[in-house]
C-alpha positions as CSV (number, residue, x, y, z in Angstrom):
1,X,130.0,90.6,93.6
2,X,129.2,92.5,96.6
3,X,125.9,92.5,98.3
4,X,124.2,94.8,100.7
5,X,122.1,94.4,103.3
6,X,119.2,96.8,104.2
7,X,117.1,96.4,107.2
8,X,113.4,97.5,106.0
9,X,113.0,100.9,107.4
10,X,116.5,101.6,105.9
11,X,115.6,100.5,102.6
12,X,111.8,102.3,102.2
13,X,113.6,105.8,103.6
14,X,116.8,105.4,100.6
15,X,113.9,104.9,98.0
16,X,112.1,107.8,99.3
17,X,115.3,109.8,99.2
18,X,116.0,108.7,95.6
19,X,112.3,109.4,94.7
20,X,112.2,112.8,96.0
21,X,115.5,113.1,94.1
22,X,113.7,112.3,91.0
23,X,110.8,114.6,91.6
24,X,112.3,117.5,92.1
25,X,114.8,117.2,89.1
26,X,111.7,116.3,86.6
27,X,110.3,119.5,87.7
28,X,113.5,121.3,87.0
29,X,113.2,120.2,83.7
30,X,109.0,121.0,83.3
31,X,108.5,124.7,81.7
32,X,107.6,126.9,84.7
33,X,105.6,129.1,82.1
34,X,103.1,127.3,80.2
35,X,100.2,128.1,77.3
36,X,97.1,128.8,78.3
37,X,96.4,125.2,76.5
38,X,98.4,123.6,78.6
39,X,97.4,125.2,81.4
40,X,93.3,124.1,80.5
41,X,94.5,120.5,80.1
42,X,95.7,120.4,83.4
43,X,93.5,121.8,85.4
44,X,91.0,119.8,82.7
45,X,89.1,123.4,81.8
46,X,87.4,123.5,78.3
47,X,86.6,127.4,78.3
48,X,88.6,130.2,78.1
49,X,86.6,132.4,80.2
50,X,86.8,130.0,83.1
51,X,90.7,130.8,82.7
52,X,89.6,134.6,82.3
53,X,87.1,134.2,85.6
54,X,90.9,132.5,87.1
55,X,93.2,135.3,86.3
56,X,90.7,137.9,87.0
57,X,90.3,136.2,90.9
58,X,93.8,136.2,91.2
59,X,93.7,132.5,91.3
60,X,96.2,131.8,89.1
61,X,99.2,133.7,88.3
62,X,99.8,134.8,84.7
63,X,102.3,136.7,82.1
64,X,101.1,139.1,79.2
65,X,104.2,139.5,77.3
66,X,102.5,139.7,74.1
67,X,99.5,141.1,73.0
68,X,97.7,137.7,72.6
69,X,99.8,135.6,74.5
70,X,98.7,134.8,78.1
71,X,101.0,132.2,80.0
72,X,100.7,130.6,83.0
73,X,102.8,129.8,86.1
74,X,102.5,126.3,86.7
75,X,103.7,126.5,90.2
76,X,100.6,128.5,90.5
77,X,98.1,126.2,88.9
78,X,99.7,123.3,91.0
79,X,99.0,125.2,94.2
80,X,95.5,126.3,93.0
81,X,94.8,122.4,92.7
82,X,96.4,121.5,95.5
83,X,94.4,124.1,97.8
84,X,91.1,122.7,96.2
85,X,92.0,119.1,97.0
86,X,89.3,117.2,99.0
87,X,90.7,115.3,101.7
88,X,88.7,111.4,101.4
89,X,86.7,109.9,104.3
């Protein structure tokens, strides 16, 4: 058995290489086009015209490839959230 030794700043910069690893390959695997369920869930709206009032603002960015289907970029919606994020004190 072989064993490796880290020194601490070494070790916590390889598990943030492997986490960012991670990340980015679970969002390759998340839908970048989502239902405009989906898309109420995570940004934890109950009304559809709030996500009307959205698209209208250009807040969100959306595809109509159907007459009644509306779906959303989730790239978008994570921005839109992110930009709204309050910073603590």
């Amino acid at each position: 058995m072989e064993v490796i030794c880290l020194q601490e700043p070494a070790f916590y910069a390889l598990i943030e290489e492997v986490y960012e690893r991670l990340k980015i390959k679970e969002q390759l695997k998340e839908d970048k086009w989502i239902t405009d369920e989906q898309a109420m869930a995570l940004l934890n709206i109950k009304s559809k015209t709030t996500m009307q009032k959205l698209r209208d603002e250009g807040k969100l960015r959306y595809s109509h490839p159907q007459k009644k289907t509306i779906l959303y970029d989730r790239n978008s919606i994570n921005e839109y959230l992110e930009k709204n994020a309050r910073e603590t004190f």
